[in-house]
PQR file of N, CA, C, O and H, with PARSE charges and radii, in Angstrom:
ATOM      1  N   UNK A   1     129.656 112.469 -13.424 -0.4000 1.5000
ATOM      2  CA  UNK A   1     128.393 112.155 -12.800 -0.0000 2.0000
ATOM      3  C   UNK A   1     128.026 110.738 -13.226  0.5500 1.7000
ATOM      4  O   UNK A   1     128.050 110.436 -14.419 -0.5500 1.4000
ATOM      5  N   UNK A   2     127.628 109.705 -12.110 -0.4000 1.5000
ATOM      6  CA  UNK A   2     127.207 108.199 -12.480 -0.0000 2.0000
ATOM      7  C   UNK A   2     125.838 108.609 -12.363  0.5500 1.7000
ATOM      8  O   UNK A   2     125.322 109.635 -11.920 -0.5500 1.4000
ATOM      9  H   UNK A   2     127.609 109.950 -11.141  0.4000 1.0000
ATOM     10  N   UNK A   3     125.229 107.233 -13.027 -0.4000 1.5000
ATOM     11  CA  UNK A   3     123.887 106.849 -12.842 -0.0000 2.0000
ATOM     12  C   UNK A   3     123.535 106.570 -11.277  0.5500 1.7000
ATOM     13  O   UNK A   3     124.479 106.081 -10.656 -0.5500 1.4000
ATOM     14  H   UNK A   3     125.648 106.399 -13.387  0.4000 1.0000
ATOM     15  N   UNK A   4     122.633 106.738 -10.707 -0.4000 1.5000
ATOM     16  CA  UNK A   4     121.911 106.313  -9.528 -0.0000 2.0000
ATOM     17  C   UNK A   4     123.244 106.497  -8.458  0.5500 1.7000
ATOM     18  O   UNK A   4     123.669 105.502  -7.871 -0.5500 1.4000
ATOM     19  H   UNK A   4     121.865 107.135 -11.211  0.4000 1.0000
ATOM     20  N   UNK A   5     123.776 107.644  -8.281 -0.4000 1.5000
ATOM     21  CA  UNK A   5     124.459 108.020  -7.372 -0.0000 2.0000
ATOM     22  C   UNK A   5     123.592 108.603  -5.818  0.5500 1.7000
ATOM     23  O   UNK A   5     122.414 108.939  -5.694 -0.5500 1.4000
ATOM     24  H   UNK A   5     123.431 108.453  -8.758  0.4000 1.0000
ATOM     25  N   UNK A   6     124.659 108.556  -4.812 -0.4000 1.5000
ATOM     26  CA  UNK A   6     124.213 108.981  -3.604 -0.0000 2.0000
ATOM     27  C   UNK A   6     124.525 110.369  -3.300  0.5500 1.7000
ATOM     28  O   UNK A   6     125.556 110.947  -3.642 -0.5500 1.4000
ATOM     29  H   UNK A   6     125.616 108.283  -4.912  0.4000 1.0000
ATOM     30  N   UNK A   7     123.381 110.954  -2.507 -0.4000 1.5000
ATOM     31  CA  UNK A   7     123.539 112.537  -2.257 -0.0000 2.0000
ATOM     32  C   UNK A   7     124.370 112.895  -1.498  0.5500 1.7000
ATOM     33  O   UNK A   7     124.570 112.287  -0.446 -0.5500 1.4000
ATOM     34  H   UNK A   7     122.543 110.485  -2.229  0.4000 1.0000
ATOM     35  N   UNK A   8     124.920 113.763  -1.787 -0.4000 1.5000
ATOM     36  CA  UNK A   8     124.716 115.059  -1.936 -0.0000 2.0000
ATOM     37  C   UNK A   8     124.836 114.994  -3.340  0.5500 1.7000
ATOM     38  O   UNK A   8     125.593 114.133  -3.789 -0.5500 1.4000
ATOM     39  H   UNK A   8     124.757 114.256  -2.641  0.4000 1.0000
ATOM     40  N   UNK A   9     124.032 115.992  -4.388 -0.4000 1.5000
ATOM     41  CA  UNK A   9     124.300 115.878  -5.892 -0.0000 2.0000
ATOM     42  C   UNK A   9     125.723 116.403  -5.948  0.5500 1.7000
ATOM     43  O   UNK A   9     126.066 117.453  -5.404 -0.5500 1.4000
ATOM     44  H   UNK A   9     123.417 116.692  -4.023  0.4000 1.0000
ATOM     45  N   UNK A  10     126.621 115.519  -6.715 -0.4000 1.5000
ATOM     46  CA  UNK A  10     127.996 115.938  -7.045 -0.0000 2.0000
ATOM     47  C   UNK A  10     128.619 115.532  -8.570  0.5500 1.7000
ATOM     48  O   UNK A  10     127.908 115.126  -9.489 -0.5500 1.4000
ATOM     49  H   UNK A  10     126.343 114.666  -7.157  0.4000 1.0000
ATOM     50  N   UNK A  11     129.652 115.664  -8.632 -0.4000 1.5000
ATOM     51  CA  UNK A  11     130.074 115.523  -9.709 -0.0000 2.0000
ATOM     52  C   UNK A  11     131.339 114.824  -9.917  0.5500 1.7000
ATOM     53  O   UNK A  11     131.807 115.954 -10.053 -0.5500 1.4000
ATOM     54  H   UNK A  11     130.230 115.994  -7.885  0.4000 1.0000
ATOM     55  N   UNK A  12     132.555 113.893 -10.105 -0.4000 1.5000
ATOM     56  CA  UNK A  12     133.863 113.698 -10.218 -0.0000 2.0000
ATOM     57  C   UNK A  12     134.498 114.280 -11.133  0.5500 1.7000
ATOM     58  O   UNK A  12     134.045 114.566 -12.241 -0.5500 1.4000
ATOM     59  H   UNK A  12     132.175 112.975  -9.994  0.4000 1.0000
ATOM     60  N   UNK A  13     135.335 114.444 -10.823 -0.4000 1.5000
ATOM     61  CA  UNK A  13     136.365 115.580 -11.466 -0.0000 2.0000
ATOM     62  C   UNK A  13     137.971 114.553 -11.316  0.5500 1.7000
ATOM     63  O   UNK A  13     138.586 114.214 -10.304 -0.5500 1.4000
ATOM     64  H   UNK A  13     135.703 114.212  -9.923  0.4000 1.0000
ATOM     65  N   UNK A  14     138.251 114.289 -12.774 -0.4000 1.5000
ATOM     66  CA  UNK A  14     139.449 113.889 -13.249 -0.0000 2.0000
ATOM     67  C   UNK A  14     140.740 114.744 -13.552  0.5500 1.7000
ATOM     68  O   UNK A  14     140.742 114.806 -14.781 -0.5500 1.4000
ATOM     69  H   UNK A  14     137.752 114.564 -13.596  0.4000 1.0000
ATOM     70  N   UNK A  15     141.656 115.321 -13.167 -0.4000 1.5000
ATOM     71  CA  UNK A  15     142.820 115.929 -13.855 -0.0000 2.0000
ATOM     72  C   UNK A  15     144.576 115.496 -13.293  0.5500 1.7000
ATOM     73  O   UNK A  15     145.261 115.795 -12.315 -0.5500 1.4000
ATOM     74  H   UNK A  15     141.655 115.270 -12.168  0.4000 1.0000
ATOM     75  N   UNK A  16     144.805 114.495 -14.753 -0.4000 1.5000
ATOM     76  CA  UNK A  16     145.530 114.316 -14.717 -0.0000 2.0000
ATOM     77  C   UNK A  16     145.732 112.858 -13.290  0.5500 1.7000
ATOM     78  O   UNK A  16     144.797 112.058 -13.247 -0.5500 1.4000
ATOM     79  H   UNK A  16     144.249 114.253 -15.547  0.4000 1.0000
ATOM     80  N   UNK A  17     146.290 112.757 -12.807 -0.4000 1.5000
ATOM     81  CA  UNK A  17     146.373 111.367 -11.510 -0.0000 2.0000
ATOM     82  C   UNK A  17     145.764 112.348 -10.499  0.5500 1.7000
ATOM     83  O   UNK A  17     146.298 112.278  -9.392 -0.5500 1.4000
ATOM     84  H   UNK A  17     147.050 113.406 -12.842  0.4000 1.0000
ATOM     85  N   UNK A  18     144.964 113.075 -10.593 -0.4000 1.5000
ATOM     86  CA  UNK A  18     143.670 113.525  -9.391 -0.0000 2.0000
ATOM     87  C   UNK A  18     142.704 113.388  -9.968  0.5500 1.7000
ATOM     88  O   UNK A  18     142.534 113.358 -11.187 -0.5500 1.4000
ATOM     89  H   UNK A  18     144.530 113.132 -11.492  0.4000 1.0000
ATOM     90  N   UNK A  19     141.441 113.220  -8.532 -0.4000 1.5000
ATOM     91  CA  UNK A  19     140.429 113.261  -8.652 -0.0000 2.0000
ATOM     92  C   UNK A  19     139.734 113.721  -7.596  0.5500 1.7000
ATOM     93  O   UNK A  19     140.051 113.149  -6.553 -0.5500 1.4000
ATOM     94  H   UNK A  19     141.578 113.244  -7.542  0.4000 1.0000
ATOM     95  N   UNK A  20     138.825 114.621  -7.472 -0.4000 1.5000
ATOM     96  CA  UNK A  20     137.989 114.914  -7.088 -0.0000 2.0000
ATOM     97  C   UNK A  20     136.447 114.771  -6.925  0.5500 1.7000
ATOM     98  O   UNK A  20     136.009 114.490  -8.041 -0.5500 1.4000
ATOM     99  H   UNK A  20     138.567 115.085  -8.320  0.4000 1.0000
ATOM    100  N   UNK A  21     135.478 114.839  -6.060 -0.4000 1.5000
ATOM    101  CA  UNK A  21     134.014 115.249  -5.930 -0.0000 2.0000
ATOM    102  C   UNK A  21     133.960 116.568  -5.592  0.5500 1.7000
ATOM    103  O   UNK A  21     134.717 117.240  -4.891 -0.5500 1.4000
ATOM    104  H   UNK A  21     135.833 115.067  -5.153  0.4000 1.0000
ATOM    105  N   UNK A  22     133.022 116.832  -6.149 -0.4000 1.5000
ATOM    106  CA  UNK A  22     132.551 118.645  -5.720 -0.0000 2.0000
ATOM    107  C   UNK A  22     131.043 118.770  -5.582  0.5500 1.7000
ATOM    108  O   UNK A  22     130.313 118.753  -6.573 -0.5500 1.4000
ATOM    109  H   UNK A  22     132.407 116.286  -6.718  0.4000 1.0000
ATOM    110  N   UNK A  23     130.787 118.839  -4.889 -0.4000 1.5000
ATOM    111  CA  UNK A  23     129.211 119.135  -4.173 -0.0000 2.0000
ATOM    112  C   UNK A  23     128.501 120.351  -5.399  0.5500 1.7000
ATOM    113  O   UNK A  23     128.921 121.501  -5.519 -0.5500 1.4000
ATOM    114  H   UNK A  23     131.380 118.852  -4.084  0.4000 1.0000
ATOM    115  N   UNK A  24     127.331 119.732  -6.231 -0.4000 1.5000
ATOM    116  CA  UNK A  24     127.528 121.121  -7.022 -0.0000 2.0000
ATOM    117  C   UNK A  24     126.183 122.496  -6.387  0.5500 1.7000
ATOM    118  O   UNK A  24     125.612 123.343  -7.073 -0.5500 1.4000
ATOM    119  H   UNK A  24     126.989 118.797  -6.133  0.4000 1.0000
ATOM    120  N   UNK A  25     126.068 122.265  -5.066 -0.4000 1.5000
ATOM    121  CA  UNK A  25     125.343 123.210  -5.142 -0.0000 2.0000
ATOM    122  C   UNK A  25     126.095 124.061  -3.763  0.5500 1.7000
ATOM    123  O   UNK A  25     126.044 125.203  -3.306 -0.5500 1.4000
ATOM    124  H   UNK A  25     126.532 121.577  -4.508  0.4000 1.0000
ATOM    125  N   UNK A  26     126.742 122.883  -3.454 -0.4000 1.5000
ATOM    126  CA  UNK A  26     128.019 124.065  -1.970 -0.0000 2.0000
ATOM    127  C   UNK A  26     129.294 124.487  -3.012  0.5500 1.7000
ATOM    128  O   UNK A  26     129.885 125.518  -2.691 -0.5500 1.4000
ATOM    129  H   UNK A  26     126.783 121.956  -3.826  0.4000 1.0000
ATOM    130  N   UNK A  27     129.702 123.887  -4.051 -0.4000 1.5000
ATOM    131  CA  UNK A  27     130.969 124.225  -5.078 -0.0000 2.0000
ATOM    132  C   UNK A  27     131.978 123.515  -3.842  0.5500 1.7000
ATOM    133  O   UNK A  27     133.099 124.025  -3.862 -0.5500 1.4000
ATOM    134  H   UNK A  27     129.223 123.049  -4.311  0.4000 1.0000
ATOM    135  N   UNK A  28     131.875 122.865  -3.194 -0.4000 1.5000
ATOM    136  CA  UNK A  28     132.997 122.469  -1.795 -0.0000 2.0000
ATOM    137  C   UNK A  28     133.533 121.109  -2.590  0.5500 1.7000
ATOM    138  O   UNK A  28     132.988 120.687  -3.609 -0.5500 1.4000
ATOM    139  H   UNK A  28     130.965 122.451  -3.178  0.4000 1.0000
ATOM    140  N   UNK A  29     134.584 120.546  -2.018 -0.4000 1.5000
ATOM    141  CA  UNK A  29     135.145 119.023  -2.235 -0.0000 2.0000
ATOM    142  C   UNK A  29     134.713 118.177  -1.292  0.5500 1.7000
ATOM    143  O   UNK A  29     135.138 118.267  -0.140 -0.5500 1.4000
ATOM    144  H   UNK A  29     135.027 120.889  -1.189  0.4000 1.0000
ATOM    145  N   UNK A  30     134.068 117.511  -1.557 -0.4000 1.5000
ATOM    146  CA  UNK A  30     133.670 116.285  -0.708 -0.0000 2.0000
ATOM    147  C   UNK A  30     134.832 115.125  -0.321  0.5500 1.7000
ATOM    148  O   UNK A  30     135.028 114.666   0.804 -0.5500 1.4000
ATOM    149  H   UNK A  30     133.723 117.438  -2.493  0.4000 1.0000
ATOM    150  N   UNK A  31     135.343 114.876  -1.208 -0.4000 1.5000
ATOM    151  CA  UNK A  31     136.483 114.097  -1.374 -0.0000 2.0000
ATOM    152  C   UNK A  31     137.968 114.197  -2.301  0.5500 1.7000
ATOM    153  O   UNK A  31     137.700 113.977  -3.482 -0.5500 1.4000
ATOM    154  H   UNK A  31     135.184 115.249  -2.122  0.4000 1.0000
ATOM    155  N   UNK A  32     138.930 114.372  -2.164 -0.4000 1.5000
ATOM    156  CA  UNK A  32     139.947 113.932  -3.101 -0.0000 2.0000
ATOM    157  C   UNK A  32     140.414 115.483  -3.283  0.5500 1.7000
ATOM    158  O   UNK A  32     140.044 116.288  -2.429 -0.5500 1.4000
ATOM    159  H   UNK A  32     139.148 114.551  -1.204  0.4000 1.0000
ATOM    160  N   UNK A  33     141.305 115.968  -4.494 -0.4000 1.5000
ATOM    161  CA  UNK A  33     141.950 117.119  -4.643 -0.0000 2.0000
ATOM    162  C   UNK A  33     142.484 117.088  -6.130  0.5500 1.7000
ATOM    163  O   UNK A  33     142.951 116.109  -6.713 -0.5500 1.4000
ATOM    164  H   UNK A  33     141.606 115.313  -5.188  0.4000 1.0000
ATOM    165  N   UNK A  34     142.317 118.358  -6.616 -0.4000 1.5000
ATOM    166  CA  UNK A  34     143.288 118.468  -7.913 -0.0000 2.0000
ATOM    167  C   UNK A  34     143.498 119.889  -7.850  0.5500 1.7000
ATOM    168  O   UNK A  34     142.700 120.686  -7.358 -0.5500 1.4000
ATOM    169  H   UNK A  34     141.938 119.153  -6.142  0.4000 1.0000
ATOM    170  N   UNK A  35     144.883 120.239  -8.500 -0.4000 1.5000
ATOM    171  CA  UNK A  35     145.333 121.389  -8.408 -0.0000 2.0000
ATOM    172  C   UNK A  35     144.424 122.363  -8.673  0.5500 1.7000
ATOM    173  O   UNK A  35     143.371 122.383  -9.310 -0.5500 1.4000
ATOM    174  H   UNK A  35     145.531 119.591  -8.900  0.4000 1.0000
ATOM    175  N   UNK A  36     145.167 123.327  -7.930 -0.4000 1.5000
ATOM    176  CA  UNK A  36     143.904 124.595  -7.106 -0.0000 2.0000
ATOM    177  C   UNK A  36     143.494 125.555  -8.452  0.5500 1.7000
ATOM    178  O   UNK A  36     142.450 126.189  -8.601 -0.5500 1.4000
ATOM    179  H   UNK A  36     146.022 123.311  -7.412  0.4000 1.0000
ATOM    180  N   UNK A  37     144.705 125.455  -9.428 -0.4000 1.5000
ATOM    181  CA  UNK A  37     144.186 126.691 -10.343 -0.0000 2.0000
ATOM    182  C   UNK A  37     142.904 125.341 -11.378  0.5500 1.7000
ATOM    183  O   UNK A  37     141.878 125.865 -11.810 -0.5500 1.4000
ATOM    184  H   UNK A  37     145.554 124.940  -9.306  0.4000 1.0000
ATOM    185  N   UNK A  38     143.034 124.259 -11.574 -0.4000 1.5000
ATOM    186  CA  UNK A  38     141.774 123.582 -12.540 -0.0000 2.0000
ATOM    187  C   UNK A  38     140.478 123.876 -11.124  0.5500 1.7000
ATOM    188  O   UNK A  38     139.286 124.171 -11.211 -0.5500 1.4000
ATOM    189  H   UNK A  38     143.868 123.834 -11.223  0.4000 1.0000
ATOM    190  N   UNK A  39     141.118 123.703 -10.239 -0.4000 1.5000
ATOM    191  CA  UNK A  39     139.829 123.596  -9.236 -0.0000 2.0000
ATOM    192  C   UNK A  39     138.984 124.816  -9.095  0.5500 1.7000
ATOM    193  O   UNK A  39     137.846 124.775  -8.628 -0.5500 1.4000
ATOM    194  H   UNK A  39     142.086 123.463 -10.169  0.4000 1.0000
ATOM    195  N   UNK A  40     139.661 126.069  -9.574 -0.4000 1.5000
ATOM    196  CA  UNK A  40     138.911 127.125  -9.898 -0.0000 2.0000
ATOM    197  C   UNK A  40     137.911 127.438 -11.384  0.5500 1.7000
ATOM    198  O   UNK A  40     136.862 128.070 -11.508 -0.5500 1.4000
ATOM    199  H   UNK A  40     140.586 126.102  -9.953  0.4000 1.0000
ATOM    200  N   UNK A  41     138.576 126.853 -12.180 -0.4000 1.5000
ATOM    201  CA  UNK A  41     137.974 126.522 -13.397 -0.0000 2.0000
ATOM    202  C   UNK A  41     137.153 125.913 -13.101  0.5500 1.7000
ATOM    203  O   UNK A  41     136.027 126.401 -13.198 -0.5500 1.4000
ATOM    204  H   UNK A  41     139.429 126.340 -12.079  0.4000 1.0000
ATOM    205  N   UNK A  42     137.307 124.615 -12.619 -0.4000 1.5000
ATOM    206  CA  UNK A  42     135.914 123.511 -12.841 -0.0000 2.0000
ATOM    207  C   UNK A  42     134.713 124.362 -11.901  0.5500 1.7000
ATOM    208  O   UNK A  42     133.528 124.302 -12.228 -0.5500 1.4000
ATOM    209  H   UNK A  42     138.222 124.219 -12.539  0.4000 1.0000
ATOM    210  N   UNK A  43     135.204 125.200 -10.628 -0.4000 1.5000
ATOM    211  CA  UNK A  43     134.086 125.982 -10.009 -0.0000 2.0000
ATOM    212  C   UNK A  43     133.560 126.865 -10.750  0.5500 1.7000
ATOM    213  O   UNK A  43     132.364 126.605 -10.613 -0.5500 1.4000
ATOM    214  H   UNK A  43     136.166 125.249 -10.362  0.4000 1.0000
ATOM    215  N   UNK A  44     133.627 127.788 -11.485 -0.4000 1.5000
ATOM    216  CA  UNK A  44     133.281 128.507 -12.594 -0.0000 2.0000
ATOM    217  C   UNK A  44     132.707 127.950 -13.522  0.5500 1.7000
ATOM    218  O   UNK A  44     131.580 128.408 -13.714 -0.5500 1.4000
ATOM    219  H   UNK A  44     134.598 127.999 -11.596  0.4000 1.0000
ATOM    220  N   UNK A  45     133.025 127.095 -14.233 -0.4000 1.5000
ATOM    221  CA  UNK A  45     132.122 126.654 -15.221 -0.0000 2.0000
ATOM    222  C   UNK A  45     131.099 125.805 -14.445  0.5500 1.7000
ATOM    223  O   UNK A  45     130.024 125.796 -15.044 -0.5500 1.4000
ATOM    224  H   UNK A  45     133.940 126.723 -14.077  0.4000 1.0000
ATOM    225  N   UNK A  46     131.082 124.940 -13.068 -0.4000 1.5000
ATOM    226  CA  UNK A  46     130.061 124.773 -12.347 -0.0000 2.0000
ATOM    227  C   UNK A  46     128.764 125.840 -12.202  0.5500 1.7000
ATOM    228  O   UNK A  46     127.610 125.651 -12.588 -0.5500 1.4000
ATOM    229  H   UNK A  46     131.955 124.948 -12.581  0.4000 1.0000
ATOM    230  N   UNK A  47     129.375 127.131 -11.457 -0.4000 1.5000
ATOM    231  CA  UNK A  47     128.754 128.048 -11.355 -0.0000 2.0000
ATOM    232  C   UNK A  47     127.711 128.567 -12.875  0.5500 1.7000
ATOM    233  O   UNK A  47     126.513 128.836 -12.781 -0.5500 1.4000
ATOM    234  H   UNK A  47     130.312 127.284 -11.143  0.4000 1.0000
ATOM    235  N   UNK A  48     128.534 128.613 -14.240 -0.4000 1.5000
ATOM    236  CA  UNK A  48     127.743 129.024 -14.987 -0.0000 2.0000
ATOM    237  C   UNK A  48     126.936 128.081 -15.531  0.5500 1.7000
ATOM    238  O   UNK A  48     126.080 128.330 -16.380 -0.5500 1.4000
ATOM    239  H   UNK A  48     129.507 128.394 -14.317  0.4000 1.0000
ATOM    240  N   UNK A  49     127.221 126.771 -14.981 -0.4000 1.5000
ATOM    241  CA  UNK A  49     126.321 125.409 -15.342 -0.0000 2.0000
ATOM    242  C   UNK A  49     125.587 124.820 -14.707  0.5500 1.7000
ATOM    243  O   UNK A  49     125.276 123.684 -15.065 -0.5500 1.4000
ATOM    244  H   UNK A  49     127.916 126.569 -14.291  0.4000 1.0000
ATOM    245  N   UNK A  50     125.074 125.362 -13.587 -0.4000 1.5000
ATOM    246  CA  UNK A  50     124.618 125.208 -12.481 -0.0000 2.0000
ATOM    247  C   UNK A  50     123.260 124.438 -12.824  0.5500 1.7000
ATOM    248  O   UNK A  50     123.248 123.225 -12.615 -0.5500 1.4000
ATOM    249  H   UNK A  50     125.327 126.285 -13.296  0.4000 1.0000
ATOM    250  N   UNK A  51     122.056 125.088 -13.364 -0.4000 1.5000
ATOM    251  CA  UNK A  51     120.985 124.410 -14.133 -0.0000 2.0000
ATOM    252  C   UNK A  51     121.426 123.215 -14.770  0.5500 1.7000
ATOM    253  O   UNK A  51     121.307 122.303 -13.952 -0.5500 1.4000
ATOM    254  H   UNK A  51     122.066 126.074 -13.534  0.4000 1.0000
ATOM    255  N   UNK A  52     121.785 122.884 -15.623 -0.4000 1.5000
ATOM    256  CA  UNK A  52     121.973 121.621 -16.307 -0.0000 2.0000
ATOM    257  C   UNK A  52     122.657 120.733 -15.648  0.5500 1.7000
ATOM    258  O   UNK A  52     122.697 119.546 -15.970 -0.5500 1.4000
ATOM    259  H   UNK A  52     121.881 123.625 -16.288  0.4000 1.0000
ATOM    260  N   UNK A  53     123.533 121.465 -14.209 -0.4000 1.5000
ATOM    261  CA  UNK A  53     124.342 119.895 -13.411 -0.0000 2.0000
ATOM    262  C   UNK A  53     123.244 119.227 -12.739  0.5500 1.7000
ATOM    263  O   UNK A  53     123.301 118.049 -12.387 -0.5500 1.4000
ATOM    264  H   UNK A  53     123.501 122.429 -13.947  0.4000 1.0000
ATOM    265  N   UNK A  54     122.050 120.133 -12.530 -0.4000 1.5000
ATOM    266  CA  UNK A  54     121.472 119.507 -11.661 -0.0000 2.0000
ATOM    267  C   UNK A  54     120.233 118.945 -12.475  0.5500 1.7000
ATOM    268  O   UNK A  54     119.668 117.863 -12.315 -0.5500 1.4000
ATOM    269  H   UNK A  54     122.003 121.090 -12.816  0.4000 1.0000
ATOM    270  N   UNK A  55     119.993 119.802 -13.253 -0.4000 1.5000
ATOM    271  CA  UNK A  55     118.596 118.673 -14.225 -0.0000 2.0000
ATOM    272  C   UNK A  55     119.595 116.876 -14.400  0.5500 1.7000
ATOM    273  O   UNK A  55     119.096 115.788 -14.111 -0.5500 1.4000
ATOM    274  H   UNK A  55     120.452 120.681 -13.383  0.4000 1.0000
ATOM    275  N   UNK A  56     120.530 117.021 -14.749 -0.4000 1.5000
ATOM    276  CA  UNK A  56     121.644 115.987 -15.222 -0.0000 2.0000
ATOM    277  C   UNK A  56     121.133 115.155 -13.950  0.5500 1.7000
ATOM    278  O   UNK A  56     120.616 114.045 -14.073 -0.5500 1.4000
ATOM    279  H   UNK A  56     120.935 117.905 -14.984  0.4000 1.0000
ATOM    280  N   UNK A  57     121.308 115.729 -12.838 -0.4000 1.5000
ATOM    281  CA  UNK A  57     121.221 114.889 -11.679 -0.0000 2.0000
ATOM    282  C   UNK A  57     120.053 114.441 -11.617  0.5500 1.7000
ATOM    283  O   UNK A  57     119.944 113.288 -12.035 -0.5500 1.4000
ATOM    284  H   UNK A  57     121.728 116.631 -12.738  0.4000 1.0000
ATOM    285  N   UNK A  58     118.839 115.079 -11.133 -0.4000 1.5000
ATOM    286  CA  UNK A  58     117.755 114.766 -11.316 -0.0000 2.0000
ATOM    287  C   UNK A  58     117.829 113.387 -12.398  0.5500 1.7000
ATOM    288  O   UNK A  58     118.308 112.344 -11.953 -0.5500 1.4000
ATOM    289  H   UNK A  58     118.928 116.016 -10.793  0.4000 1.0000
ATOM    290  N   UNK A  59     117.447 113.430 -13.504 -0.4000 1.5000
ATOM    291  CA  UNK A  59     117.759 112.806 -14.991 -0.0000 2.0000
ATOM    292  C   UNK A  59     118.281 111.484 -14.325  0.5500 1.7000
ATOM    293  O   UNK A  59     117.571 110.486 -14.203 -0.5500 1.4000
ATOM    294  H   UNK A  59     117.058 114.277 -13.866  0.4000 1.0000
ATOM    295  N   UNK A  60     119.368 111.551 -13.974 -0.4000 1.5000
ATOM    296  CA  UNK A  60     120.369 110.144 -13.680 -0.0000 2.0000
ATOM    297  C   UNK A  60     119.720 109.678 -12.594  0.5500 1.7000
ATOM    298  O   UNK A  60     119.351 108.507 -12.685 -0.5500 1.4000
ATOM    299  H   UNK A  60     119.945 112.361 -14.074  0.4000 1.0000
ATOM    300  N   UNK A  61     119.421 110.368 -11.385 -0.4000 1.5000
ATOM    301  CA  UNK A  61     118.592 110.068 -10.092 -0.0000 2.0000
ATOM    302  C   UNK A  61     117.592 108.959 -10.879  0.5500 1.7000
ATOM    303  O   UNK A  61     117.727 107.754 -10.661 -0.5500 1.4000
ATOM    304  H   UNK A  61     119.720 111.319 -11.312  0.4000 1.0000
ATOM    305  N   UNK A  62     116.816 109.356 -11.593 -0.4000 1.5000
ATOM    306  CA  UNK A  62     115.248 108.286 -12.103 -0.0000 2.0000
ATOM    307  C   UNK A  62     115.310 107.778 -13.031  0.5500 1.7000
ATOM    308  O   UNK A  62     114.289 107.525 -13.670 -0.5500 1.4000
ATOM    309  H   UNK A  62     116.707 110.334 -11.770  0.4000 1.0000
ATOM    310  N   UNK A  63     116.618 107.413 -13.486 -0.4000 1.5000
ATOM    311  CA  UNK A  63     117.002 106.758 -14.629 -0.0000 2.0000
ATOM    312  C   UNK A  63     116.980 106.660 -15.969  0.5500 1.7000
ATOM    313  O   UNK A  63     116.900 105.794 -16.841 -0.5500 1.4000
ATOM    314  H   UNK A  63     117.448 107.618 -12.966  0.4000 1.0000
ATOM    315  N   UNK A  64     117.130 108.455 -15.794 -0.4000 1.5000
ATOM    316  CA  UNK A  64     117.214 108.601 -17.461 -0.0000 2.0000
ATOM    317  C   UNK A  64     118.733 109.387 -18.015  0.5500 1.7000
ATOM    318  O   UNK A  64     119.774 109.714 -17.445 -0.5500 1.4000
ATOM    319  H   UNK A  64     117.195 109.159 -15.086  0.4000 1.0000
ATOM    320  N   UNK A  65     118.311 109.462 -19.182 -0.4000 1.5000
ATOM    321  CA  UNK A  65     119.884 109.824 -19.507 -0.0000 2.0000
ATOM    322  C   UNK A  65     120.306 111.403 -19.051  0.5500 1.7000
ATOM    323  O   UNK A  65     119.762 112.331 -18.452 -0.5500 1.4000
ATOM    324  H   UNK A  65     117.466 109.197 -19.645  0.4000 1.0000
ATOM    325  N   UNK A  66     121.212 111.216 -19.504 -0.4000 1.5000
ATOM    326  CA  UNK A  66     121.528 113.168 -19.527 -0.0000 2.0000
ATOM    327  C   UNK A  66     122.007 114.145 -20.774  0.5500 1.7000
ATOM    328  O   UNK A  66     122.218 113.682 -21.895 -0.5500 1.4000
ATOM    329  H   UNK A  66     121.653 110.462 -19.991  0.4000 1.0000
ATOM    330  N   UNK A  67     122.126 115.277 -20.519 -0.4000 1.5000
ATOM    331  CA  UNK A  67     122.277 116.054 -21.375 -0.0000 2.0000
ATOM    332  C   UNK A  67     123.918 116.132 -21.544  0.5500 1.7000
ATOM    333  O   UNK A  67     124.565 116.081 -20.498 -0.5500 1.4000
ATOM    334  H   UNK A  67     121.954 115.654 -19.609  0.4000 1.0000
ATOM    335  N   UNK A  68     124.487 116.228 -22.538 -0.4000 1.5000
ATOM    336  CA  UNK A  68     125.740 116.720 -22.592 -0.0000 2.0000
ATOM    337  C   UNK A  68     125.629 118.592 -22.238  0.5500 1.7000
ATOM    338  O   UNK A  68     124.778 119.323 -22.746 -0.5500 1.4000
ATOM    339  H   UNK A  68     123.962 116.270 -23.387  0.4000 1.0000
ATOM    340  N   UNK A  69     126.599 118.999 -21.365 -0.4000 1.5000
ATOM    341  CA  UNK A  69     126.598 119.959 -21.299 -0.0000 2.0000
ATOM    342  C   UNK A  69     127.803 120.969 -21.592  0.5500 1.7000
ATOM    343  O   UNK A  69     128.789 120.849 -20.865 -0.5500 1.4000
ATOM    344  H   UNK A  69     127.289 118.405 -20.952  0.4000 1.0000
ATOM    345  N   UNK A  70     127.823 122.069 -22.703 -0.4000 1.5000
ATOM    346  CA  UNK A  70     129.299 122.764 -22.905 -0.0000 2.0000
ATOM    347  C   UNK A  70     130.425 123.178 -21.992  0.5500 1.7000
ATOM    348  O   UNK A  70     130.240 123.728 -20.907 -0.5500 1.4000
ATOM    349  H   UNK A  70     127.022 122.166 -23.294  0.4000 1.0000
ATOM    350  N   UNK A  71     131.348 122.944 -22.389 -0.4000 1.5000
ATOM    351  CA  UNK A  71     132.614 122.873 -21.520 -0.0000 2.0000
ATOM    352  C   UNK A  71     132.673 124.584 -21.443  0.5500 1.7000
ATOM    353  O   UNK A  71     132.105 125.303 -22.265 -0.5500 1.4000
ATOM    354  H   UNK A  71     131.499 122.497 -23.271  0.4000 1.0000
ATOM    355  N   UNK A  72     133.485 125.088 -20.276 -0.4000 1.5000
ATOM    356  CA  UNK A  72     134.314 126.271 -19.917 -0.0000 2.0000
ATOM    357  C   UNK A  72     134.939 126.561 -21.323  0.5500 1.7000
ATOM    358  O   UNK A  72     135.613 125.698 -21.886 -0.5500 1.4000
ATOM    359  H   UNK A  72     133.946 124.503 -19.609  0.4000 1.0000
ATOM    360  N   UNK A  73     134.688 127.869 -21.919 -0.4000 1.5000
ATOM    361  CA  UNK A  73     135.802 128.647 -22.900 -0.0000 2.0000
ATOM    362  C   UNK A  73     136.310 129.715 -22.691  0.5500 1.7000
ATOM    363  O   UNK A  73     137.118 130.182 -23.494 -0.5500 1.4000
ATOM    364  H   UNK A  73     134.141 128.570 -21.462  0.4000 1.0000
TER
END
């Protein structure tokens, strides 16, 4: 997630020489691809992070910082 990004609220997603956007409130790809089994992971821990991706967004939207938020275990 950048600072002062454009909507739809999303997120980039790095793995490995992919990258992805994922829309975090459709869980869809906006752009790009990474293998399907991380792409289920990163949707899941989206899903259980759902609140904090988007305060994060909000936050970055008006120029403030963000929260670190816990990874998938």
């Amino acid at each position: 997630m950048y600072a002062r990004e454009h909507n739809p609220p999303h997120i980039h997603v790095f793995c490995g020489n992919h990258e992805a956007v994922l829309d975090i409130q459709k869980l869809n790809v906006i752009e790009g691809n990474i293998p399907a089994k991380k792409l289920i992971l990163v949707k899941a821990w989206m899903v259980l992070r759902s609140k904090e991706l988007m305060r994060n967004w909000e936050n970055l939207s008006q120029g403030a910082g963000f929260e670190k938020i816990e990874p998938l275990r």
